[in-house]
C-alpha positions in Angstrom: -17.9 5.5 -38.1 -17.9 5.7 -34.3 -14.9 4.2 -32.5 -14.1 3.3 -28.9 -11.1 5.0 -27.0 -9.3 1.4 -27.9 -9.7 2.0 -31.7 -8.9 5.2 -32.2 -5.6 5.0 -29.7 -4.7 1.8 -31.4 -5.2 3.3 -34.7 -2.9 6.7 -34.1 0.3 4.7 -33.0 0.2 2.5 -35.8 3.3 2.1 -37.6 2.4 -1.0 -39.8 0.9 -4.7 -39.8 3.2 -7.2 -40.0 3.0 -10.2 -42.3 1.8 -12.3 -39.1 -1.3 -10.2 -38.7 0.0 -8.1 -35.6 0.8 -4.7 -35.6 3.9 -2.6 -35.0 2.7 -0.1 -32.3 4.5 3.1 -31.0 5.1 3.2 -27.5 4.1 6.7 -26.2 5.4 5.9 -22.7 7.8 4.0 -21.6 7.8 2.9 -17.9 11.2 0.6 -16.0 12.1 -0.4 -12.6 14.6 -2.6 -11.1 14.2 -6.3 -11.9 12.6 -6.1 -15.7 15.0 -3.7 -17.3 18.7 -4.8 -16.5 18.5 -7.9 -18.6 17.4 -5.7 -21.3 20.0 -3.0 -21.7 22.3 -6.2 -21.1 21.0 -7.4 -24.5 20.9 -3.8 -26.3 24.7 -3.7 -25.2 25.7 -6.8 -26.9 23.6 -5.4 -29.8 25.5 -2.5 -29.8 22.2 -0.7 -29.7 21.0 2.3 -28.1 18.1 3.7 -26.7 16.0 5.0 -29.6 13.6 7.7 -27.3 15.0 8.4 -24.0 13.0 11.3 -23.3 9.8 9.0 -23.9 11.2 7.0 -20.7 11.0 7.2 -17.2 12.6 5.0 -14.5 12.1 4.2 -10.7 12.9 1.5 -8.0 9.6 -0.2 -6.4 9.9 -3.8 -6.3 13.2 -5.1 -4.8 13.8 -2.0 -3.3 13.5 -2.6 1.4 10.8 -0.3 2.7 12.4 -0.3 5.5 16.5 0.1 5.8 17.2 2.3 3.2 21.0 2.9 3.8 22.7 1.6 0.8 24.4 -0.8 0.2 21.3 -2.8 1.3 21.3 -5.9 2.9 20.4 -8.2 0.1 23.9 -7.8 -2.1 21.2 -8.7 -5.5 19.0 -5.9 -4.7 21.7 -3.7 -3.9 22.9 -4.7 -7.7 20.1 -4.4 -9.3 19.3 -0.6 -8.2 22.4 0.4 -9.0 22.5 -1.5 -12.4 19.5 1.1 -13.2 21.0 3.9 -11.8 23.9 3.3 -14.2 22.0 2.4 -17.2 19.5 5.5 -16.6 23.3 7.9 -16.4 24.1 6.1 -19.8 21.1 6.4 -21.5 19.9 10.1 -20.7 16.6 8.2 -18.9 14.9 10.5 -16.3 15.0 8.3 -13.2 12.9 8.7 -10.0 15.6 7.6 -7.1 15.4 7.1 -3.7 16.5 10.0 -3.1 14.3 12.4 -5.5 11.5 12.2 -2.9 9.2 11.3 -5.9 10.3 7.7 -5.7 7.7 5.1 -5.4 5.5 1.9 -7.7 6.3 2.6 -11.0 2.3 2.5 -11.4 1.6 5.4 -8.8 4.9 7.3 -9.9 3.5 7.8 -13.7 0.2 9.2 -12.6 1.1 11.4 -9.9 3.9 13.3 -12.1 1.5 13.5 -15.1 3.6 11.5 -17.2 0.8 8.9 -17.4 -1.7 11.0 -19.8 -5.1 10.1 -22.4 -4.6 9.1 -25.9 -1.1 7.3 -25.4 0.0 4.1 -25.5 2.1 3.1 -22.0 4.3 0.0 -21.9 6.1 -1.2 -18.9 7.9 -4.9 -18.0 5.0 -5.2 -15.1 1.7 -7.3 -15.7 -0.4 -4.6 -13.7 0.7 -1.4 -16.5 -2.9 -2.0 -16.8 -3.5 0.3 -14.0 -3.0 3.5 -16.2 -5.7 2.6 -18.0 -7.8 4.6 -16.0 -6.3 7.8 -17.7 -7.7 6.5 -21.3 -4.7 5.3 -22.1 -3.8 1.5 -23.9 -1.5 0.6 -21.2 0.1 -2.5 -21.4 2.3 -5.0 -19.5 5.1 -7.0 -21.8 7.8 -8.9 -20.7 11.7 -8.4 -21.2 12.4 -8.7 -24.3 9.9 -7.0 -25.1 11.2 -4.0 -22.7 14.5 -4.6 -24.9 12.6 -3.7 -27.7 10.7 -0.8 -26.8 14.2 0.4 -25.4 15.6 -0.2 -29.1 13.1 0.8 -31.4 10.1 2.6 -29.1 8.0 -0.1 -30.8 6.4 -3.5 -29.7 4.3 -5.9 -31.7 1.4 -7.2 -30.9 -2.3 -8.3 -31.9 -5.4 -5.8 -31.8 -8.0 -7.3 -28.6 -11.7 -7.2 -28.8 -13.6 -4.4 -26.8 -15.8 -5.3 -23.5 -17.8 -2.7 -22.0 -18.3 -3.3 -18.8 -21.0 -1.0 -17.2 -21.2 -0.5 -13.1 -24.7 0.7 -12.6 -26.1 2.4 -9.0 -24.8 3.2 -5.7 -22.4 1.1 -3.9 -23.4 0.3 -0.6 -21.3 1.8 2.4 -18.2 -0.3 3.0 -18.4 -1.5 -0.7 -15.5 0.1 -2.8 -13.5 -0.3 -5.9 -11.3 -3.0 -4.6 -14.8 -4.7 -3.9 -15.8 -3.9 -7.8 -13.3 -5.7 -9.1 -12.9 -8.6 -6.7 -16.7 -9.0 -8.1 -16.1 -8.3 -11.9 -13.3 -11.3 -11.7 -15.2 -13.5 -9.8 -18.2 -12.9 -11.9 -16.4 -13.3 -15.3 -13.6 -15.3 -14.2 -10.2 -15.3 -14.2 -9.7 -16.1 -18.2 -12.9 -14.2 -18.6 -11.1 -11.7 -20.6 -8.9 -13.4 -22.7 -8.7 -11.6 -25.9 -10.0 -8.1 -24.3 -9.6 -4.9 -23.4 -12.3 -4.0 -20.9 -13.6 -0.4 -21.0 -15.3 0.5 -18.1 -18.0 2.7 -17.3 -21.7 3.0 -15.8 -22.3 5.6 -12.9 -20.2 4.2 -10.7 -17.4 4.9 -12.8 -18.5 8.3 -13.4 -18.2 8.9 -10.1 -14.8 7.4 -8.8 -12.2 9.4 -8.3 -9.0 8.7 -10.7 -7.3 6.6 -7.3 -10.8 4.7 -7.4 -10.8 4.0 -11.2 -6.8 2.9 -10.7 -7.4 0.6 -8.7 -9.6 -1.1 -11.1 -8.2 -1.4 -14.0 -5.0 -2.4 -12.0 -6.6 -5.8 -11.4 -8.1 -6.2 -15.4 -5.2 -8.7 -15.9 -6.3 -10.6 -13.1 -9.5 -11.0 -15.1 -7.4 -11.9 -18.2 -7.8 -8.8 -20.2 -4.3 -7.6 -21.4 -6.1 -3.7 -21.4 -8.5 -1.8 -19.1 -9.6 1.7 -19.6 -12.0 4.5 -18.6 -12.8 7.0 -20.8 -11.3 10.6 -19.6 -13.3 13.1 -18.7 -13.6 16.3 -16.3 -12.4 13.8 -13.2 -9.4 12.8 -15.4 -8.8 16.2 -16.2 -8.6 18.0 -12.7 -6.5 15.3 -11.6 -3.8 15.9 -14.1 -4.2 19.8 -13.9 -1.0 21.2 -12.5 1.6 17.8 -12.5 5.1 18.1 -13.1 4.9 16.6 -17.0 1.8 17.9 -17.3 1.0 20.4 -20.5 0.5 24.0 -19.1 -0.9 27.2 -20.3 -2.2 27.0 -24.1 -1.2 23.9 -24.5 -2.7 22.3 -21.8 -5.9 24.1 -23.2 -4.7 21.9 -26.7 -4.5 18.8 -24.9 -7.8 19.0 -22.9 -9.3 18.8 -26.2 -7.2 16.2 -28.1 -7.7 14.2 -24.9 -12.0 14.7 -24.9 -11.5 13.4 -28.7 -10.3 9.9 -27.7 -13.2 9.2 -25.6 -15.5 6.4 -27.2 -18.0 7.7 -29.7 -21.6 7.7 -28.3 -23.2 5.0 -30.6 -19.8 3.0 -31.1 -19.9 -0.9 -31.2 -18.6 -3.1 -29.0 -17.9 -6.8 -29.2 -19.5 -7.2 -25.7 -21.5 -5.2 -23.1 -21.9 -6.3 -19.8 -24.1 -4.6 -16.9 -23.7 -4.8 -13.1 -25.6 -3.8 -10.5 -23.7 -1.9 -7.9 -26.1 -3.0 -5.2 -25.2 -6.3 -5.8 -21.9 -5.9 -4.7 -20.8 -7.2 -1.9 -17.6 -6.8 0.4 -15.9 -9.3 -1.0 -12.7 -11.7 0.4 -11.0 -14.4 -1.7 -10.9 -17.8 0.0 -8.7 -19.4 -3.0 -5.3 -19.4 -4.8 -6.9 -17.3 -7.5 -8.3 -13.5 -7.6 -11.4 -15.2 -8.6 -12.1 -17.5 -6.3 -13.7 -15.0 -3.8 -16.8 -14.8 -1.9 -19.0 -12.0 -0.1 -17.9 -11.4 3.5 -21.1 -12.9 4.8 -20.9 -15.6 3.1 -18.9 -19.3 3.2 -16.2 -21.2 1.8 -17.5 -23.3 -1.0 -17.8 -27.0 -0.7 -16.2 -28.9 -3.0 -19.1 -31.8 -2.8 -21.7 -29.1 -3.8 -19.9 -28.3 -7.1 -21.6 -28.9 -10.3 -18.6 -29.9 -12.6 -15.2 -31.9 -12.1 -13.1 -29.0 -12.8 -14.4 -26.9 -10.6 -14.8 -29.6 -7.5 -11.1 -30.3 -8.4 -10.0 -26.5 -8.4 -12.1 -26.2 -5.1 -9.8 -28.5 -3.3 -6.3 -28.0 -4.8 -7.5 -24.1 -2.9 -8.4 -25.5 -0.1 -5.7 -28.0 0.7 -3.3 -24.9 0.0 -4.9 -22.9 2.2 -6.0 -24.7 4.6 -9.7 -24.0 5.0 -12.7 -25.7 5.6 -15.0 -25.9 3.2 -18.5 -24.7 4.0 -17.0 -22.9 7.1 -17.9 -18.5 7.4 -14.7 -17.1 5.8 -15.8 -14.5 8.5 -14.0 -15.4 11.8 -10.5 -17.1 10.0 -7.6 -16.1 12.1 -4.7 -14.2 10.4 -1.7 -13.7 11.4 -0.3 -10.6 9.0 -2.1 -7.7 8.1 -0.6 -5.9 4.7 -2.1 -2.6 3.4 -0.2 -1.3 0.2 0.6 -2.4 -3.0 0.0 -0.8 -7.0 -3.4 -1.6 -6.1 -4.3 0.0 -3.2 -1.6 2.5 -1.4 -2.6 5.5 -2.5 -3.6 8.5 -0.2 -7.4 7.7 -0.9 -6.6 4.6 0.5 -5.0 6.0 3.7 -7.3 8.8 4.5 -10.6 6.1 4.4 -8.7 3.6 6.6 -7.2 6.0 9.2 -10.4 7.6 9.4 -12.3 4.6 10.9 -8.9 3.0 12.4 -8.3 6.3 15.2 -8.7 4.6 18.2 -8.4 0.8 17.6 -5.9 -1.8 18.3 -4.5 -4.0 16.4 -5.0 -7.9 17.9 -2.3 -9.6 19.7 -0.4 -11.8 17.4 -1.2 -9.9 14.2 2.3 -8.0 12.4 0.2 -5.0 10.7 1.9 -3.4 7.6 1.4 -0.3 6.1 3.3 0.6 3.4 2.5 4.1 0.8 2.7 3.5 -2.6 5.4 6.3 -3.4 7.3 8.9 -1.6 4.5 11.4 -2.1 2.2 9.5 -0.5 4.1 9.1 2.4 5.2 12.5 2.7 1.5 14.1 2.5 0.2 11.4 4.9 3.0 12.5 7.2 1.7 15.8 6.8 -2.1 15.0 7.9 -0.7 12.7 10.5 -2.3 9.7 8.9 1.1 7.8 9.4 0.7 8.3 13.0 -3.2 6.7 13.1 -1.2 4.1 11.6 1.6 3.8 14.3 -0.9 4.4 17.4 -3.5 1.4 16.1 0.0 -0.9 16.0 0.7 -1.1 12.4 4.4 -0.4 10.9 4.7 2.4 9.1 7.4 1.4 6.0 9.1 3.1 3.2 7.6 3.2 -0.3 7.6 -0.1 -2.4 6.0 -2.9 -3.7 6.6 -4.6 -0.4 4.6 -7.9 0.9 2.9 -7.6 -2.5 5.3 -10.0 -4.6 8.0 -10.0 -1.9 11.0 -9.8 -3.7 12.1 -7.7 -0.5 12.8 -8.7 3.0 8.8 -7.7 3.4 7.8 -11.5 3.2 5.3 -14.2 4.7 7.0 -17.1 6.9 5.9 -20.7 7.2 1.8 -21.2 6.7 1.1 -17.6 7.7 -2.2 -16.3 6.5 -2.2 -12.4 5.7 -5.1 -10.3 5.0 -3.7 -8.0 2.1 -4.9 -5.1 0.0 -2.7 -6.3 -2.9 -3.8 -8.3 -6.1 -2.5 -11.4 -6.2 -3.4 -14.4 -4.0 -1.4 -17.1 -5.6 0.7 -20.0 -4.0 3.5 -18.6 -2.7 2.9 -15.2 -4.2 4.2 -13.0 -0.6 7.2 -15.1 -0.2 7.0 -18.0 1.5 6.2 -21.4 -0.5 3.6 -22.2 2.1 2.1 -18.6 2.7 -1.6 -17.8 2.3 -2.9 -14.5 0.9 -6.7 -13.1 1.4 -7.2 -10.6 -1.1 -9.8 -7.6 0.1 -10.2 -3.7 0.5 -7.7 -1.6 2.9 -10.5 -1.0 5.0 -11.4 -5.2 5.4 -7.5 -5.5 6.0 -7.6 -2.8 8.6 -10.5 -4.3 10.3 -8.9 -7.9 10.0 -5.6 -6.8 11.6 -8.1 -4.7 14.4 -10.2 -8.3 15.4 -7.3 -10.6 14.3 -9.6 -11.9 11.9 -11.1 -11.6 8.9 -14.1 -9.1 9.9 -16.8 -7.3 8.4 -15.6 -3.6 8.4 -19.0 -2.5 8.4 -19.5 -3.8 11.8 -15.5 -3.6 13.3 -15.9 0.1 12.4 -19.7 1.1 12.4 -20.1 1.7 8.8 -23.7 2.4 7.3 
């Protein structure tokens, strides 16, 4: 019987069903940072427990960690704790852990890819909602919570309930300034934010086969913004060449072996799916959120919904809760809204793709008076290879800070936060109340090359016009 990539990985790391239904699954990967995991070797201590797979996980520092004073002890005495609470607990354990000072430090979510660990056919766990982001390797990567991390740590198993299989096909040519930050922006606010629930989202279509692997990241990083638990892409030649040569990577015969194991897990031509959905690339539009949601977001061209023209209660109510919160005036352009922080980074988008596009269209502009610009690479790598094309110095010229790697302004649990009412134009994925560190702070979610051309006019812009692209 044909099978999708989420069947047949599902099926090989099954170790039993439980008397509740779920299944025990092996964890193929396991993936830690900072703030997730010290609670749980905390509890395998007072287990007396040990960690059952060590060589199956990998550790680095991302989201407490400063991006920019990197002397330890660092100013803020709990992230100082925390970092060296892993680097203890990593010594203990026999875990291989990325440090700041490896020089292949960065988001646990970049980290995995770029050193090959991240690979087809596996299973990936990690104490981070956006694990989904490996996905785009055609892998079942998942995000679980601490005491879940405790028991992966314990037994390299968790438990949990099979999901339902939506294949969602991207059909076409994006437009120019259109790009995968855009696709998904579009795919949540098109399905919604509990859209879904219950799913694992395979993605495909032509515009999939054609993304790069940083493209298809970026992606699948934002399915759980969408409420699936899972999203994937099927691996193929793209997947392939990108993996070709990394550190954990399988070399010489056996990386011949694996090509072909890894083919094998790609859904079966004819296989069923619970649902199929098609979009049209042309109909995607740069997109901005306006809303304290991922999915409340509209084209750049477009405005900020009225609450009076909404067809149901809920959504009149939801419509202005957001807009109390953020301030904005319904029916307005969301074109022309003054910002006052720029952020470019995050798991989402703060990868050297990302860099190269922006500084390409950024040499020569300013950013606006009044503006803080923040760019911040994703992982050491990053930063070291944009150093070498003298990206980071695009960067510094235009006005922008050029940071450390990190998670950063993204969930600011760093000194990299949001003060008062500010209103940021940011790359990341998350537009919540609150969600860049100030209880007040506003968030715009859109693409690094929007951000870039927000920070450039001091507000939000089309880039297709701040930078002349057609």
């Amino acid at each position: 019987m044909a099978q999708t990539l989420f069947q047949k990985v599902w099926q090989a790391h099954s170790v039993r069903t439980l008397a509740n239904g779920q299944t025990q699954l092996l964890v193929g990967t396991h993936l830690i940072h900072e703030v997730t995991s010290p609670q749980a070797f905390g509890m395998l201590r007072d287990l007396g427990l040990k960690v059952a797979m060590p060589h199956r996980t990998f550790a680095t520092v991302d989201h407490i960690v400063p991006t920019d004073q990197r002397t330890e002890p660092f100013g803020d005495p709990l992230a100082d704790a925390m970092i060296k609470e892993l680097r203890r607990n990593c010594a203990a354990h026999g875990i291989t852990y990325f440090d700041l000072a490896s020089g292949r430090q960065g988001i646990v979510h970049m980290v995995g890819p770029e050193q090959g660990i991240t690979q087809p056919g596996t299973t990936i766990a990690c104490g981070d909602s956006h694990t989904s982001t490996h996905g785009a390797f055609g892998a079942i990567a998942l995000g679980i919570g601490t005491s879940q991390v405790r028991d992966v740590l314990a037994t390299q198993t968790i438990a949990l309930a099979p999901l339902k299989v939506r294949r969602i096909n991207v059909e076409g040519r994006l437009r120019p300034g259109v790009y995968a930050k855009d696709v998904i922006l579009h795919l949540i606010r098109t399905l919604g934010v509990n859209g879904g629930t219950g799913f694992a989202y395979e993605y495909g279509g032509e515009v999939f086969d054609r993304f790069s692997m940083e493209e298809r990241m970026t992606v699948c990083n934002m399915s759980i913004e969408g409420g699936a638990r899972v999203g994937y892409v099927n691996p193929d030649e793209t997947t392939f060449a990108y993996l070709k040569g990394r550190p954990y990577s399988p070399t010489g015969a056996a990386w011949d072996a694996a090509v072909q194991r890894w083919k094998a897990t790609a859904s079966d031509a004819g296989c069923s799916y619970d649902d199929l959905v098609t979009i049209q690339a042309g109909d995607i539009p740069p997109t901005v959120t306006w809303g304290i949601n991922p999915g409340q977001g509209i084209a750049i061209t477009e405005n900020i919904p009225d609450p009076a023209k909404a067809t149901a209660a809920d959504e009149k109510s939801a419509i202005e809760e957001a807009l109390a919160y953020m301030k904005l005036k319904a029916g307005a352009p969301i074109k022309g809204t003054r910002i006052d922080v720029a952020f470019l980074g995050s798991c989402t988008n703060a990868r050297l793709s990302d860099f190269k596009e922006v500084a390409r269209h950024l040499k020569g502009h300013r950013v606006a008076a009044g503006v803080k610009a923040i760019a911040v690479p994703g992982s050491q790598i990053v930063g070291r290879l944009c150093a070498e094309l003298g990206i980071d110095q695009v960067f510094r010229d235009a006005g922008f800070e050029w940071r450390e790697a990190g998670c950063s302004m993204c969930l600011a649990m760093n000194p990299d936060k949001l003060v008062g009412d500010q209103l940021c134009a940011s790359s990341s994925n998350r537009n919540f109340k609150g969600r860049q560190g100030s209880p007040t702070g506003r968030t715009l979610l859109m693409s690094p090359l929007m951000v870039a051309a927000a920070a450039v006019r001091g507000s939000v812009a089309d880039a297709r016009e701040v930078f002349g692209v057609s």
